[in-house]
C-alpha positions in Angstrom: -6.1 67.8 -49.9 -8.1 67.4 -52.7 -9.7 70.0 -55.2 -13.6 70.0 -54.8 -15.3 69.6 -58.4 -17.9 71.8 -58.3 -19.8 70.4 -60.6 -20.7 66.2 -61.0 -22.3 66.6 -63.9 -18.7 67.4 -65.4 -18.2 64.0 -64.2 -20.5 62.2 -66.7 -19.6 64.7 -69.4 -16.0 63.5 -69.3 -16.7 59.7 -68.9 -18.8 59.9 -71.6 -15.7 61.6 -73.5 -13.5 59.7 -72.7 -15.1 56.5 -74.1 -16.0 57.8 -77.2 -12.9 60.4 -77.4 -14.7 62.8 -79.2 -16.5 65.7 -78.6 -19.0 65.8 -81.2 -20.3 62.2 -80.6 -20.0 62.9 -76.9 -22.6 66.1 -77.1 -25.3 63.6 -79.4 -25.2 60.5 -76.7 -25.9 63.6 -74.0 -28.2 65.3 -76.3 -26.5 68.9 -75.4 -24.2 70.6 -77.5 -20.6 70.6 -78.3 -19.9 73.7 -76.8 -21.7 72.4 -73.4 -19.0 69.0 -73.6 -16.1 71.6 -74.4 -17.2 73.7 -71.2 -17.5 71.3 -68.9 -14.3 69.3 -70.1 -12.1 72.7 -70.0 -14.0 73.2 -66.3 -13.0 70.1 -64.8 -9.4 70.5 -66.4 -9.7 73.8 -64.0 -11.4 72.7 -60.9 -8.5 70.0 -61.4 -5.3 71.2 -62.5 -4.2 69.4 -64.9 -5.6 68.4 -68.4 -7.3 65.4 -69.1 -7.0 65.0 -72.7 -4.6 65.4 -75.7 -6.6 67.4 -78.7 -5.4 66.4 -81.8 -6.5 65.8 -86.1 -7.8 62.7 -85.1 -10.0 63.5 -81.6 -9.3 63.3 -78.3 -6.8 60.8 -75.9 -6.7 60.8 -72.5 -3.6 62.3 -71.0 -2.3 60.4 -67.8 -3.8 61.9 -65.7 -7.2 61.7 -67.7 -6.5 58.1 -67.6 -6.0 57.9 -63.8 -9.3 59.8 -63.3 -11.2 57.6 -65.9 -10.3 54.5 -63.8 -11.4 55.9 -60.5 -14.9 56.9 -62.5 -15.2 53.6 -63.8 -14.4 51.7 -60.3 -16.9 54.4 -59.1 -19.5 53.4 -61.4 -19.3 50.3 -60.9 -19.6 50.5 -57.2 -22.7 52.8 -57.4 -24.2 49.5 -59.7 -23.4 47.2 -57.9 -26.3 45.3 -55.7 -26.4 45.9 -52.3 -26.1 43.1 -49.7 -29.9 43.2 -48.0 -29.3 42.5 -43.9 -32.2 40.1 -42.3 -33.4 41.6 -39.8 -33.0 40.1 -36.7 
């Protein structure tokens, strides 16, 4: 069964992350601050399970895992975008 996330907005904060792999750049394209990027990334890591990134000297890389999860965001995103077929109607 999967784990609920309890909160989606832990989502955005992690795609958002993940693309730029740092924190700091992360919290200024969100306009919130770092500690709000750190809390929701160690949250989800919880709500999850596992960890989703590597911290090192030179920012952040996605772990496997991370990586999984940032392809299923990305194919979700690009879902959500995507134009709906409009039906005639009959």
């Amino acid at each position: 069964m999967a784990r609920p996330i309890r909160n989606i907005n832990s989502i955005q904060v992690f795609n958002i992350t993940s693309e730029t792999g740092n924190v700091t750049r992360a919290a200024q394209l969100m306009n919130i601050s770092q500690s709000s990027v750190s809390y929701h990334i160690k949250k989800l890591e919880s709500d999850l399970g596992y960890r989703l990134f590597r911290r090192g000297k030179h920012g952040l890389t996605l772990t496997e895992e991370g990586l999984e999860l940032s392809r299923h965001v990305d194919r979700a995103t690009s879902d959500v975008l995507q134009p709906l077929a409009v039906v005639a109607p009959r």
